[in-house]
C-alpha positions in Angstrom: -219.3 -12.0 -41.9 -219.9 -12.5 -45.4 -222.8 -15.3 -45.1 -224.4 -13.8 -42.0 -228.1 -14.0 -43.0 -229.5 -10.5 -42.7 -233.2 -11.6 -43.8 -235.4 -14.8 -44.1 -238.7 -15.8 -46.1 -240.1 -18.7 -45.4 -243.4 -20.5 -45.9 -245.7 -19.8 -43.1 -247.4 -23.4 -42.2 -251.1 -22.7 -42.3 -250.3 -21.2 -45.9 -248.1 -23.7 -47.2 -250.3 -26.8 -45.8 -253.4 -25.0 -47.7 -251.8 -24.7 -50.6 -250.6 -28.5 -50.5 -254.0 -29.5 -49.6 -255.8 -28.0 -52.0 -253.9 -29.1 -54.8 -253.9 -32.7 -53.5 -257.5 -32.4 -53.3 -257.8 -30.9 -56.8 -255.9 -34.3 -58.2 -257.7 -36.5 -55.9 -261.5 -35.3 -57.2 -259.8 -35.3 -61.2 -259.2 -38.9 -60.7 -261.9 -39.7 -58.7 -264.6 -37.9 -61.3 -262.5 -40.0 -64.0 -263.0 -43.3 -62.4 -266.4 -43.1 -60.8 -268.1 -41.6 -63.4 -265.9 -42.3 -66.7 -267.2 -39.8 -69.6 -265.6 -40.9 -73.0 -262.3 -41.9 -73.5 -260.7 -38.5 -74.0 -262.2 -36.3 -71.3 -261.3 -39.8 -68.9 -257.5 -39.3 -70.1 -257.5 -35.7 -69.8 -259.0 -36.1 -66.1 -256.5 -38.3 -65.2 -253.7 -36.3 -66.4 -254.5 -33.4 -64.8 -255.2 -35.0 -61.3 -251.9 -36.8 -61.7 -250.3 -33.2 -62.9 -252.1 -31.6 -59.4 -250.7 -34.5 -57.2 -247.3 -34.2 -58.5 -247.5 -30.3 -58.0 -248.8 -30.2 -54.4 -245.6 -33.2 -54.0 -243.2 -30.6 -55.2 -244.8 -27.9 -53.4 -244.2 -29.8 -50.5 -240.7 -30.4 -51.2 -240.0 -26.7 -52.2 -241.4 -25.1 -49.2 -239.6 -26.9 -46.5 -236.6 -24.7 -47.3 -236.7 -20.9 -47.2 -235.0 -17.8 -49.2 -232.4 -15.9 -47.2 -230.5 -12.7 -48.0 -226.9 -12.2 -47.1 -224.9 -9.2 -48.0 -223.8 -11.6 -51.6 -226.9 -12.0 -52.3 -230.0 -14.6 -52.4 -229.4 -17.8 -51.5 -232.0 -21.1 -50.8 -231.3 -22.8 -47.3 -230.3 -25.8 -49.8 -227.6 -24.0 -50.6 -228.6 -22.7 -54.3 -227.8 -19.3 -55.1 -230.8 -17.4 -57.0 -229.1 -14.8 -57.6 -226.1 -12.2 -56.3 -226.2 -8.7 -55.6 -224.0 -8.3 -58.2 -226.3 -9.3 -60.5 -229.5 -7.5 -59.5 -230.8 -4.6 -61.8 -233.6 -3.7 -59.3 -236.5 -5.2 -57.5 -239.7 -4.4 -58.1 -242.5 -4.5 -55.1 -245.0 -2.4 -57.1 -249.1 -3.1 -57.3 -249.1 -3.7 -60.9 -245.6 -6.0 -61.2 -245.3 -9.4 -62.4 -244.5 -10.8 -58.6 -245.7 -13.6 -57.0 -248.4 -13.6 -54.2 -247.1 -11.8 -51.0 -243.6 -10.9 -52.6 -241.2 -9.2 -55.5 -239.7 -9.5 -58.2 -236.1 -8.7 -59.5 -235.0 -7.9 -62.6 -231.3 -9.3 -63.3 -228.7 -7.5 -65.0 -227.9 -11.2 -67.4 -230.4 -14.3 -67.9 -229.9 -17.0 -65.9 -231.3 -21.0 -66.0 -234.7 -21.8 -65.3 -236.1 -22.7 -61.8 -239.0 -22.9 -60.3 -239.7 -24.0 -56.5 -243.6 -23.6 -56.5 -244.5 -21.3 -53.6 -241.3 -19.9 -52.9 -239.6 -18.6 -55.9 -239.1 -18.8 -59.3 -236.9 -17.5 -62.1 -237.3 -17.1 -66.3 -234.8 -15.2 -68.3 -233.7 -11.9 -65.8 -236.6 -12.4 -63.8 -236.8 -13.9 -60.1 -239.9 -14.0 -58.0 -239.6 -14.3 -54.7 -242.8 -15.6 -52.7 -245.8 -17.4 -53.4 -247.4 -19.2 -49.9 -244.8 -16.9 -47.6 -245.7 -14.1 -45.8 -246.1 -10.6 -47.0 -243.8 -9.0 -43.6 -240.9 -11.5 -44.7 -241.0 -10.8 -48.4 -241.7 -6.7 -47.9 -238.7 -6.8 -44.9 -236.2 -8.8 -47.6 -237.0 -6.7 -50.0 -236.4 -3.8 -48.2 -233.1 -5.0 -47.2 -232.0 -6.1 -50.7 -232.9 -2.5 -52.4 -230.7 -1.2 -49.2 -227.6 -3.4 -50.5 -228.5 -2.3 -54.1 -228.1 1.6 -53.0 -224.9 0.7 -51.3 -223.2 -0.6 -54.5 -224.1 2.2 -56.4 
């Protein structure tokens, strides 16, 4: 009963296929606007970088978002099989207006640092921060987090 999955965020398609396309657009007009037109030398290499640097992002966007966050009673995991972070390790979340969360979701605050990740639209840690969200929707995110400050009360 451990891993049963008490909560899911995923991204929703029309969001996550926006997102994608916007980006690959973005990188697709950079490069364009390089080659078509070229201004000098720097502003062409700067161009291109950027719409390669947009076209890579919307790639890993795309990759990131075909898995989703779930919540079992250890903690967050990633349907790859990734553990973000445990309960055990969890401080608080933070849901508030004025936090440092991504788009449509939270934030937790972990009691130690852990590595660097970042799956663009879905989550993202730095230090003993974790965002969860980005191109999900806000009922997932708000019902997870919910859940999770639930579990939290529990083990205190």
């Amino acid at each position: 009963m451990q891993d049963e999955v008490l909560a899911v965020v995923r991204a929703s398609a029309p969001r996550r296929w926006f997102g994608i396309g916007v980006m690959a657009v973005l990188g697709g007009l950079l490069i364009y606007l390089a080659l078509s037109t070229p201004p000098s030398l720097g502003w062409q290499v700067f161009l291109i970088v950027f719409g390669v640097a947009a076209l890579w992002l919307a790639e890993t966007t795309r990759k990131a978002t075909e898995h989703e966050v779930q919540l079992t009673s250890k903690g967050l995991r990633s349907s790859s099989g990734e553990e973000i972070a445990s309960v055990d390790q969890i401080a608080r979340v933070e849901r508030g207006t004025f936090a440092m969360k991504p788009s449509n979701g939270f934030l937790l605050r972990l009691k130690e640092p852990r590595s660097r990740r970042w799956q663009p639209g879905l989550w993202w840690a730095m230090g003993r921060r974790v965002g969860i969200g980005g191109v999900t929707p806000g009922s997932q995110s708000k019902v997870m987090a919910q859940m999770l400050e639930a579990l939290l009360a529990e083990r205190d």
